[in-house]
N, C-alpha and C positions, 0 to 999 in steps of 0.2 A: 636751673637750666634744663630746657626739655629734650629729652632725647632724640637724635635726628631719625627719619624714617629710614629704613632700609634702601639701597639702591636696589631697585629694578633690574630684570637681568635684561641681556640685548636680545632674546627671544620676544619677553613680553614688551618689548618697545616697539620690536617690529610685527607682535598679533595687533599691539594696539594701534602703529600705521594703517595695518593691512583693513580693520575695522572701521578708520575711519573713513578710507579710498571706497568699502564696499556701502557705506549707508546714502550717498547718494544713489546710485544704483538701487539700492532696498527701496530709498525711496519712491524713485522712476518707474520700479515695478507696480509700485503701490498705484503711485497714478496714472499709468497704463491699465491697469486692471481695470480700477473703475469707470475709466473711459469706455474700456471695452466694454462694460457691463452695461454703460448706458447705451452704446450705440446698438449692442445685443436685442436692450429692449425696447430702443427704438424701433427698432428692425422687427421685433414681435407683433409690437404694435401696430406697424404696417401690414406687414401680411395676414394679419386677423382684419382690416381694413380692405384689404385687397381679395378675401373669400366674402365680407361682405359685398362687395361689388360683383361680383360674381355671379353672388347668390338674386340681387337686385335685378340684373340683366335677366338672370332666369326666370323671375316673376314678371319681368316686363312681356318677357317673350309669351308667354302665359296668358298673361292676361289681352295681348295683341294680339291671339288665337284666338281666344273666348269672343274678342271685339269683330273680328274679322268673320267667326263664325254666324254672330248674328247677323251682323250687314247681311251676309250671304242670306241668310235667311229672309232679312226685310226683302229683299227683293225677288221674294215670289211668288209668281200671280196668284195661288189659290188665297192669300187675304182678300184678293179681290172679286173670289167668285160665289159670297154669300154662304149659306150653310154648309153645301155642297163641297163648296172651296177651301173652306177651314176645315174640314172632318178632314181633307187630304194633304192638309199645312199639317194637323194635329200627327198623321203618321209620319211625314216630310219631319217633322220637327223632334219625333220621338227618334225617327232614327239615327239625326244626325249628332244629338246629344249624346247619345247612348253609349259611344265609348267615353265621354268624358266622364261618366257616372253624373248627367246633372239633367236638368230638362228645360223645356223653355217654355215665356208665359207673353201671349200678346194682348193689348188691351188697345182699344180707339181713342183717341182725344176726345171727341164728345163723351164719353162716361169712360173716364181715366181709374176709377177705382174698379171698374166690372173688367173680372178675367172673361175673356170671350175666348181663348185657348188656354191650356196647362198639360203640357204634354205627359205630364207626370201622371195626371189622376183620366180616366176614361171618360170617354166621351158622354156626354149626358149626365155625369156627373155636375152636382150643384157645386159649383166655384168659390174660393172666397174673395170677399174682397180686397183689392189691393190697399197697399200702404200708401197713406197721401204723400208722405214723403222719400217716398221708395227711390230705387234707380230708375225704373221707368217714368214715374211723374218728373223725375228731375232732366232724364234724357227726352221729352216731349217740351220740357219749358224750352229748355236750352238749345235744342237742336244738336248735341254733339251726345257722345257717347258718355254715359254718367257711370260712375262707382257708386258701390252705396257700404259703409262700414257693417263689420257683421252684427243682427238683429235677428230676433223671432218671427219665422214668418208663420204666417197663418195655418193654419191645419198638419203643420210639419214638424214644430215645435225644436227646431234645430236653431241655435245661432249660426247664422249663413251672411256671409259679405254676398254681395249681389253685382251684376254689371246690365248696362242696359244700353241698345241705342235707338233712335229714333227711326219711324218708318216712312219715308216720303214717297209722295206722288205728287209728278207735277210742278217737284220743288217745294210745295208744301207737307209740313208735319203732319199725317195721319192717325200716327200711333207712335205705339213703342215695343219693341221687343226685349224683355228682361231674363235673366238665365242666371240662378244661385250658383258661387263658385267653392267647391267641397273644401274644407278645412284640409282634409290628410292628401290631395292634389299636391294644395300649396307646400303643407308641408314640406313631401318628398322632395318640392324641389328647394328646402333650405337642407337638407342633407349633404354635412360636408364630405368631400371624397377623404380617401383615406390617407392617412402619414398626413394630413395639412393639420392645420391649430384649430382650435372650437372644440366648444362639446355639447352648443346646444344652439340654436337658432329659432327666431321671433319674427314673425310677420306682423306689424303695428296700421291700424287703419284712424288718423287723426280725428278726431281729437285723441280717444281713448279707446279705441277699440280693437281688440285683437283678435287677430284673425286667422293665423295659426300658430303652434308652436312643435318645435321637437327636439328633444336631447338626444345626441348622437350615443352617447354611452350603451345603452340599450335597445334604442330604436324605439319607442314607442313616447309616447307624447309624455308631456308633464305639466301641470292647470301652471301655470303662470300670473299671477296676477301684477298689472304695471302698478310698480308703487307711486305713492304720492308722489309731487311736484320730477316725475321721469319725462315727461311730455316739454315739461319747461325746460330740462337743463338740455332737450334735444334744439332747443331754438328753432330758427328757421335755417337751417344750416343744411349743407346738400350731403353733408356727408360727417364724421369726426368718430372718437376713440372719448367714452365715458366708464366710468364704474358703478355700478349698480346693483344692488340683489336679486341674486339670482331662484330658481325652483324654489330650491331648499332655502331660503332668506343668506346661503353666505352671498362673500362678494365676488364679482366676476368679471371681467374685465370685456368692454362691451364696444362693439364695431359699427356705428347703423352708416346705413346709406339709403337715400331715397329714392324712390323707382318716378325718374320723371311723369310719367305716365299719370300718374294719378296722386301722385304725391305719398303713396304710402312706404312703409319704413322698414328696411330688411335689418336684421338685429342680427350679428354671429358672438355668439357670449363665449370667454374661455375662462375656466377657475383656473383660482389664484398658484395653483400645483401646476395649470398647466402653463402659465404666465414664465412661471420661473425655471422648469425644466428646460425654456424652450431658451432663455439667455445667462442664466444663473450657472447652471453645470458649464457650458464652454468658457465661462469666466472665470469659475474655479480651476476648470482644468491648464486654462491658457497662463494664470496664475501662480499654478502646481510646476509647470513647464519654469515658468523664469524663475521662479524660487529654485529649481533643480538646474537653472543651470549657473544662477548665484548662488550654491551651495558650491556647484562642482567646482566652481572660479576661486570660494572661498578654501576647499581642501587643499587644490592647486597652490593657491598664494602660501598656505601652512606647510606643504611641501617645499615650495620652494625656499622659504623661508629656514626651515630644516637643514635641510644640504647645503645653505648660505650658512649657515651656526656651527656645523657639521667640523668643518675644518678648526674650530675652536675648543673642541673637545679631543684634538690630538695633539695638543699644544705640553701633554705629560707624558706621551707616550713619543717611543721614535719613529711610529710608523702613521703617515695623516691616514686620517678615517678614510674608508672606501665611498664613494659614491656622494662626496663633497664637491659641492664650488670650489674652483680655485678662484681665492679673491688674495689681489697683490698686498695687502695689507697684512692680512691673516697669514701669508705666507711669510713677510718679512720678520714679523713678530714670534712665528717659529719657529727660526736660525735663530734671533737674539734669545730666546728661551730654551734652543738645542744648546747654543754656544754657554747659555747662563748654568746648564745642568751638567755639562761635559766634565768639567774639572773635579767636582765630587763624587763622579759617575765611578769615574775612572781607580777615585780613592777607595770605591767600596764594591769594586769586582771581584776582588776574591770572596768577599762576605756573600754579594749575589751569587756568586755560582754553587757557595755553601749553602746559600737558602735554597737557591735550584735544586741542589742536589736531595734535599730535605724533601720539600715537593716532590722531587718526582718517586721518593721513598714511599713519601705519605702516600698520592697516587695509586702507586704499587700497591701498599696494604687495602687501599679503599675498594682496588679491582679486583683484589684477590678476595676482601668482604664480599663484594657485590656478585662475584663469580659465588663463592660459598651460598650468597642467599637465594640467587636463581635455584644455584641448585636442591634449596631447601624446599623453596617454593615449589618446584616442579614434581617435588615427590609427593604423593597421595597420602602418605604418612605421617603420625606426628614427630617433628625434630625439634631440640631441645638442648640447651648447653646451659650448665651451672655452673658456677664458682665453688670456693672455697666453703663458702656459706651459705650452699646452697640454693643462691637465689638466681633466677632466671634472667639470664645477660643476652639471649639467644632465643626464638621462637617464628618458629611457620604461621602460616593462618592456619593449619589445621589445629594446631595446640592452642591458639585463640580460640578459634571454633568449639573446640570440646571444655575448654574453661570456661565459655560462656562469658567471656570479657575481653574488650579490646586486646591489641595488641600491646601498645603502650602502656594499658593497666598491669597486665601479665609483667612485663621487664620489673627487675630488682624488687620483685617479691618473691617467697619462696612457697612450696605447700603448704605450712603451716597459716598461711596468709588469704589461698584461693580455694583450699579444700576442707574437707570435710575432717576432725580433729584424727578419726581413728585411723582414716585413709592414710592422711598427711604423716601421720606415726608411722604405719608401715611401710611407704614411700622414701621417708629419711632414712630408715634403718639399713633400708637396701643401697642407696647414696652413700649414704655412710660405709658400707663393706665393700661399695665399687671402689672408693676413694683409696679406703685403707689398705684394701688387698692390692690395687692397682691393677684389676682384671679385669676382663668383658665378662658380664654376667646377662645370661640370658633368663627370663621368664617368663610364665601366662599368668595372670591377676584377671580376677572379675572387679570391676569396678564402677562406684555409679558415678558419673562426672558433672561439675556444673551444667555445661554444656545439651546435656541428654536426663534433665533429675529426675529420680523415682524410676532408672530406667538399668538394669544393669547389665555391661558388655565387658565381651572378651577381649585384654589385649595381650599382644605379642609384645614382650621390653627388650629390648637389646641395648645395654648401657656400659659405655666404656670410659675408661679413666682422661682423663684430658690432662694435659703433660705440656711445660713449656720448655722454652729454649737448653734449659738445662737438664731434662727429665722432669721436674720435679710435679707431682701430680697439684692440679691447680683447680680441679672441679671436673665436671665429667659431662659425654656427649651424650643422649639417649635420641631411640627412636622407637618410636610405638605404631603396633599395625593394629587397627582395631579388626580382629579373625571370630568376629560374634555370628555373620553369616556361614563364616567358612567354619566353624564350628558345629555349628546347625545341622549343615549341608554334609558335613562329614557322620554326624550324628544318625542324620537321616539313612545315610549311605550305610553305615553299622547295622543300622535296624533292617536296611532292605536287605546285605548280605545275610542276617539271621535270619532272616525270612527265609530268603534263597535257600539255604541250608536246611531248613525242616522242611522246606517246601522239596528239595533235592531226596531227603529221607522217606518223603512218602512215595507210595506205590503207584500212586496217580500221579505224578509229574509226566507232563508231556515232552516231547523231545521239541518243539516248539517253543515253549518257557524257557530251557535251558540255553537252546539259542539266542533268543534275547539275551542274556546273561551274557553268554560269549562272546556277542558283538558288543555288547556296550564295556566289557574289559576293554576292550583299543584303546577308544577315546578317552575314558576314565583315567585307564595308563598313564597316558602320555599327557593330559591336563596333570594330572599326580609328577610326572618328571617336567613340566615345565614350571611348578610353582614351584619345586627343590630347587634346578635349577637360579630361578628369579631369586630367593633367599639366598643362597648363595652369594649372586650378585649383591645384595646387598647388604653381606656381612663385612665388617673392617671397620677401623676408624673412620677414613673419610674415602667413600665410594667416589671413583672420579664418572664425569659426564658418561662414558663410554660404557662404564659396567651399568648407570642407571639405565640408560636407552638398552642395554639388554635385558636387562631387567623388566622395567616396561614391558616389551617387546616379549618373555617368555609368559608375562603375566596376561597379554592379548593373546598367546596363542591356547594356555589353558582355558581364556574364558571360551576361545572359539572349538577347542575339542570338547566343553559341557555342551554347547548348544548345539556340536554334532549328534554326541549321544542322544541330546533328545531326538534331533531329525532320525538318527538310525531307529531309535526305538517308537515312531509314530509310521516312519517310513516301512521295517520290517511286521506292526503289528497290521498296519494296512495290507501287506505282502500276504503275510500268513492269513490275518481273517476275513478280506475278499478276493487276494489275488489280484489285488490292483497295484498300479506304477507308477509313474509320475513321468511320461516319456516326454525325452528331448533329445535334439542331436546334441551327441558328446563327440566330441574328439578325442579317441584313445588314448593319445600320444602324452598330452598335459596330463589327462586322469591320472596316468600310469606314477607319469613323472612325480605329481604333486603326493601319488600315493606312497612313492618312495622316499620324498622325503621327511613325510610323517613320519614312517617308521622309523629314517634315522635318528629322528627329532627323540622318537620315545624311548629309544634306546640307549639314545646320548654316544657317549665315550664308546663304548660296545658296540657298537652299531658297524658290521661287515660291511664293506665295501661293496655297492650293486652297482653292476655294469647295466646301464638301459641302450638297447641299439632301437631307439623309436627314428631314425630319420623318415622312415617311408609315411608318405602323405598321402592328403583324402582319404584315411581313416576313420570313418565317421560313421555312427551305428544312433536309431533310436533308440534310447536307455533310460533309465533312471541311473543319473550320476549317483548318488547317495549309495545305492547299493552295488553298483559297480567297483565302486570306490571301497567298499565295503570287500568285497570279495579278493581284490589285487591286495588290499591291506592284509588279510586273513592270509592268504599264501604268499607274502612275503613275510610275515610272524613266521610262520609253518616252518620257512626256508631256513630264517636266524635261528631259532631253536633246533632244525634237524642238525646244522652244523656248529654249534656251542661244543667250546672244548676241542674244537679240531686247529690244527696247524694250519691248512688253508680252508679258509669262510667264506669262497667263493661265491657269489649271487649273481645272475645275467638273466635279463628280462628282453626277450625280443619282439617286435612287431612286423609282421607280415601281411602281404596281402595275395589272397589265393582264391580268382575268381572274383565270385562275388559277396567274398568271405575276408572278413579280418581274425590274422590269428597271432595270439600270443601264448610266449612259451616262456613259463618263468623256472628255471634250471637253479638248482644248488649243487654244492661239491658233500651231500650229507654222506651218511651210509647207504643211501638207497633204501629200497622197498621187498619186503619179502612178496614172494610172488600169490602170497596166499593171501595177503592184505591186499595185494595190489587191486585182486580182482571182486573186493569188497570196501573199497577206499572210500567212495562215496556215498556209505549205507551210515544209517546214522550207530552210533554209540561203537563204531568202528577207529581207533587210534592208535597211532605206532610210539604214544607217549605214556609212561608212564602213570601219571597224572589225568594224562587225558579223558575230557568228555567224548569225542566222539559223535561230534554236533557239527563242527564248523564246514565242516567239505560236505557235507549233506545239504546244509544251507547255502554252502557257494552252489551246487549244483542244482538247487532249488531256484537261487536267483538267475543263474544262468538260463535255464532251461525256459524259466517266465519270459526273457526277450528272445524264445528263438534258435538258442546257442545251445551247444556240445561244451561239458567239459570233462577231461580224460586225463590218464598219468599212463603214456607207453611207454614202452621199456626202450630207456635208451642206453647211447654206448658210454658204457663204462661208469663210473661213480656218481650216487648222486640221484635226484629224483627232478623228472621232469612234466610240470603240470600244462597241458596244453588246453586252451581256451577258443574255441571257434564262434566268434556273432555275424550274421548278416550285415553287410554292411546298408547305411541306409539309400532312398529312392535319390536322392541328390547325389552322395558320393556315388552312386554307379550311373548318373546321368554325365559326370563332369570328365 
C-alpha cells in the first residue's frame, strides 16, 4: 500500500489560486506586447514611407525648376538672331545655370547631333556631338520635356542624368534645350532632417540607372550598386516598403516612392539597428511596465494572502498576531482551541510561572554575560578567563588577534594547545601560583605570539584568581596590555634624560637647551600621571563601565599631553632659532582656564585649589596659543610648588582689562620673594628653589616679550608672590 502524499498547507493552496488567477493576465501581457510590437513596426514602416514622400516631392520640385528654367530659356530671341544671337544666348545661358552648378546645350532639329551652344565650354570651341538618344533628341521627337537616365556624356566623362525641353516657333519644334543635372544637387535633397528614420537615400532612374546617392551617417556619398532582380520586385507600383541590400551588402529596410514627373524612384533605406530601436525598445519597455505591475499585483496578492493565514498562527498562543485579517472562521476556531487549552493551562500555572521564573534567571545571567562581554570588547587589551584546567572559557578579539586563531578555535583549549611548548611552560606555572596562592599577580614577560611570529613584544599580565559562589578558586581572570611601544618610548626617554644630563655637565650647554627640557617636564608629567592614573582604573577583579571610560579617558589625555610636548618643542625651537610664532586670536579667559585644569590633572590628589576670576570679556590678544599656554602653565607649577607643605595653598588667577591692555595676575599664598631675587627673577639660572634651573621665567619672559607683553612680580600686600602679565589686546577686541 503506497503511502499517501503529504497535505498541503492552506498557504500554498492559496499561492497556487493566486497563480492561477495571475497567468491569464501573464498571458494578456504577452499578447498585448506583441501587438504593440507589430503595430510599433508598422508605424516604422510608415514613417520611413512618409520621408520617402517627402524626399520625392523634393526631387520633383527640382527637377520642375530645371524644367521651368529651360522653357525660360527657349524662349529667347537671341537663338533667333544667327551667330551674333547665340554668342548672347551662350552668356544669357552661362549665367543663368551658374548657380545651379550646371550649364546648358542647344542644338536645331535639322542637325540634332551638332551642339550649336554649350555654355560650359567657350565659345569657338569645337563641340561634341550630341547623343542620338539623349534628352534633347527625345524632347524634339516628342515635343514635351524629356529626362534622360544618368550616362557619359561626351568630353565630360561624368555619369550625368540629363533634362531637356523642346524650342518652338510658331508652334513648331525648332530645337531642344538640354541641361546635365549634378549628382550631389540631387543628392542633398535626399538628405534626411534630423531625429527622423533613414540613414541613407537613393535616387533610381528606370530601368537601372542611378542617379544619386547619400548615406546620412557621415554625409558623404556611398557607390551603391542596385542589385539584381531590385528593379522587379519595385513593380509598377507608385509607392511601397521592400528589403534590400544595402552600401555595405547588409539588409535595410527600404521606402521607394516615385516622383510622378518623370517616373523616377526616391529610395530612403534604414538598417536593420535602426528598424528596431525605433519599435523594439518601446515594446520592451511598455512590456517591462505590465510585467511590473503584474509583479506588484502578484506581491500584493502574497501579502494579502499573509495577513489572511496570519490569524492561524495565533491559534497556540493567547494573543492573535498583529496586523491579521479578521476572518469569522479563523476566529471561531480560536475560542474552540482557547477553550480546548484552558483546562490544562490552568493545571500547569504554577509549573509555568516556575519556568518563567527560570527564564527570566537565565535572562539575567545572559545580560549580565553580555554586559561582561561588551565590556571585554571595548577594552583595547587582551582579556581572558580560565578554568580549573586551564583552558580558555572566555576571550576578546584582542586575544584572538594575538593567537592568530579564531575565536571559537581559542575556547576550551589551553597554552599547551595554541603556543609555543617553552612559552606555554612558563604561562602554566604562573596560572598555577595565581590559582594556588589565590592572589593578583602582576607582571612584564617578552613574548613572541602566534599572532605577531618571529616578532617579540612587551606585555603588562595582571591575573587574578576567579572564585565562585562559595569562595572557592575555580580558574583565574587575566588581562594583558601589550607596553612594547610604551616601552620603547620610555627607553627612548631614558636615553634622552642621559643625554640631558652629560649634555647639563658640560660647559657649553646653552640656557636655551635647558629650557626645552623644562618645558617638555609639563606635558611628559602629567601624560606620566594620567597613564598611573588609567592603571589604576584598571586594576581589580572586574573593573565596572565607569572606571573603564575613566580609564579610557586618562589614556586620551596622556596621548594628547605627548603630542603637546612635541608642538611645545617644534613650537619653542621655532621661537628660539627664528623668533617666529604661529599668531592667532586667543581668547585669554579658556587658555587660562584649560591651563588650569592641566595642572590640576598633573597633580591629581595634590593639586590646591585655584581661584580663576576670568568673567571679563573681549579678552582677546594675537598669540601663539601653544606658548601662552605654555607660560600660565609654568607659573601656575611655580605657584604649587612655592606653597607645598603650607596649611593654606591658596592659588587666584585674575583677568583684567586696562585700556588697551589685557592683564593677568596669577597670586599664591607662598613665602614670597626676597627682594634681592625679586629684582633678578627673570634672568636666566636665577631660582628661589632649591633644585632649581633657573630657566623657566626667563623663557616666560622671552615668550611674552616676543607678542608685545610686560611680565613683572611687584611687591604686593602681604604673603605670597604676585606674577603680573600685560599683552596688547588685539585690532578686533579694541574695535568691538
Amino acid at each position: 500500500m503506497s503511502t499517501p502524499r503529504p497535505a498541503l498547507s492552506l498557504r500554498r493552496h492559496l499561492l497556487r489560486l493566486a497563480m492561477l488567477m495571475l497567468l491569464p493576465t501573464l498571458l494578456l501581457v504577452g499578447w498585448l506586447t506583441m501587438e504593440l510590437a507589430a503595430r510599433l513596426k508598422s508605424d516604422t514602416e510608415a514613417l520611413l514611407a512618409s520621408g520617402a514622400r517627402s524626399r520625392a516631392l523634393a526631387v520633383e520640385r527640382e527637377l520642375e525648376a530645371a524644367v521651368l528654367l529651360l522653357q525660360s530659356l527657349a524662349t529667347s530671341p537671341h537663338l533667333d538672331g544667327g551667330e551674333a544671337g547665340l554668342a548672347a544666348f551662350h552668356a544669357q545661358a552661362r549665367e543663368v545655370t551658374a548657380p545651379l552648378g550646371s550649364f546648358a546645350i542647344f542644338a536645331r532639329r535639322e542637325e540634332p547631333r551638332r551642339q550649336l551652344v554649350n555654355s560650359r565650354l567657350p565659345l569657338g570651341t569645337a563641340l561634341p556631338a550630341m547623343l542620338e538618344d539623349g534628352a534633347a533628341a527625345r524632347a524634339m521627337r516628342t515635343g514635351q520635356p524629356a529626362f534622360r537616365e544618368p550616362m557619359v556624356l561626351p568630353r565630360i566623362e561624368q555619369n550625368l542624368a540629363s533634362v531637356a525641353v523642346p524650342v518652338r516657333r510658331d508652334g513648331q519644334v525648332v530645337g531642344a534645350l538640354s541641361m546635365p543635372i549634378l549628382p550631389a544637387r540631387l543628392a542633398a535633397l535626399l538628405r534626411q532632417p534630423v531625429g527622423q528614420l533613414g540613414s541613407a537615400g537613393f535616387l533610381i532612374a528606370p530601368p537601372a540607372g542611378l542617379v544619386a546617392s547619400l548615406v546620412f551617417a557621415d554625409g558623404a556619398s556611398e557607390p551603391w550598386t542596385i542589385p539584381p532582380g531590385f528593379m522587379a520586385s519595385l513593380g509598377s507600383a507608385a509607392r511601397g516598403v521592400i528589403r534590400a541590400p544595402g552600401p555595405g551588402g547588409e539588409p535595410m529596410l527600404m521606402a521607394f516612392e516615385r516622383v510622378p514627373l518623370n517616373g523616377w524612384i526616391v529610395i530612403l533605406a534604414a538598417t536593420e539597428a535602426e528598424e528596431r530601436a525605433a519599435w523594439l525598445q518601446p515594446a520592451l519597455n511598455a512590456a517591462a511596465l505590465a510585467l511590473g505591475v503584474v509583479l506588484l499585483v502578484a506581491l500584493l496578492t502574497i501579502r494579502f494572502i499573509r495577513r489572511l493565514i496570519r490569524p492561524l498562527s495565533g491559534l497556540n498562543s493567547d494573543r492573535a498576531p498583529k496586523g491579521g485579517l479578521r476572518v469569522a472562521e479563523f476566529e471561531a476556531l480560536a475560542v474552540a482551541v482557547a477553550e480546548a487549552r484552558r483546562a490544562p493551562l490552568r493545571e500547569a500555572e504554577a509549573s509555568r510561572e516556575l519556568v518563567a521564573q527560570t527564564i527570566a534567571l537565565a535572562r539575567e545571567v545572559e545580560d549580565d554575560r553580555q554586559l561582561l562581554r561588551s565590556v571585554m570588547e571595548s577594552v583595547p587589551d587582551e582579556i581572558f578567563v580560565k578554568d580549573a584546567r586551564l583552558r580558555y572559557v572566555m576571550v576578546n578579539r584582542e586575544v584572538a588577534r594575538v593567537m592568530g586563531r579564531p575565536e571559537g578555535y581559542v575556547l576550551n583549549r589551553s597554552d599547551e594547545d595554541l603556543l609555543d611548548p617553552e612559552l606555554a611552560a612558563r604561562l602554566t606555572a604562573i596560572d598555577r601560583e595565581v590559582m594556588r596562592n589565590g592572589v593578583i599577580h602582576e607582571y612584564e614577560s617578552s613574548m613572541s605570539m602566534p599572532g605577531h611570529p618571529g616578532e617579540e613584544r612587551i606585555y603588562f599580565v595582571v591575573k587574578a584568581p576567579w572564585r565562585d559562589s562559595t569562595g572557592q578558586v575555580v580558574g583565574l581572570v587575566g588581562v594583558a596590555r601589550d607596553v612594547t611601544r610604551r616601552r620603547a618610548t620610555e627607553q627612548r626617554l631614558r636615553q634622552a634624560e642621559d643625554a640631558m644630563r652629560r649634555i647639563a655637565r658640560a660647559d657649553t650647554l646653552s640656557a636655551m637647551s635647558m629650557g626645552v627640557a623644562h618645558e617638555l617636564n609639563q606635558p611628559l608629567t602629567a601624560a606620566g600621571n594620567f597613564l598611573r592614573a588609567g592603571m589604576r582604573m584598571l586594576q581589580g577583579e572586574q573593573p565596572d563601565q565607569r572606571r573603564l571610560a575613566a580609564a579610557r579617558e586618562a589614556m586620551r589625555e596622556a596621548a594628547n599631553q605627548a603630542l603637546r610636548a612635541g608642538e611645545i618643542l617644534r613650537r619653542l625651537r621655532d621661537f628660539i632659532g627664528r623668533g617666529e610664532t604661529e599668531q592667532q586670536l586667543v581668547s585669554l579667559g579658556p587658555l587660562v582656564a584649560d591651563g588650569a585644569a592641566l595642572v590640576r590633572a598633573a597633580h591629581g590628589a595634590d593639586a590646591p585649589q585655584i581661584a580663576l576670576d576670568l568673567s571679563v570679556s573681549g579678552c582677546v590678544v594675537m598669540a601663539d596659543q601653544v606658548q601662552l599656554q605654555q607660560v600660565f602653565v609654568n607659573l601656575l607649577r611655580n605657584a604649587i610648588e612655592a606653597t607645598e607643605g603650607l596649611a593654606e595653598r591658596g592659588i587666584a588667577v585674575s583677568l583684567q582689562r586696562e585700556g588697551g591692555r589685557a592683564v593677568l595676575s596669577f597670586r599664591d599664598a607662598g613665602p614670597g620673594l626676597p627682594a634681592e631675587v625679586r629684582e633678578r627673577l627673570f634672568q636666566p639660572f636665577v631660582s628661589t628653589k632649591e633644585n632649581g634651573m633657573g630657566i623657566g621665567l626667563s623663557i616666560c619672559r622671552a615668550i611674552i616679550e616676543a607678542h608685545g607683553g610686560r611680565i613683572s612680580a611687584p611687591a604686593g600686600e602681604g604673603r605670597g608672590t604676585v606674577i603680573r602679565i600685560e599683552l596688547p589686546l588685539s585690532q578686533a577686541a579694541l574695535a568691538a
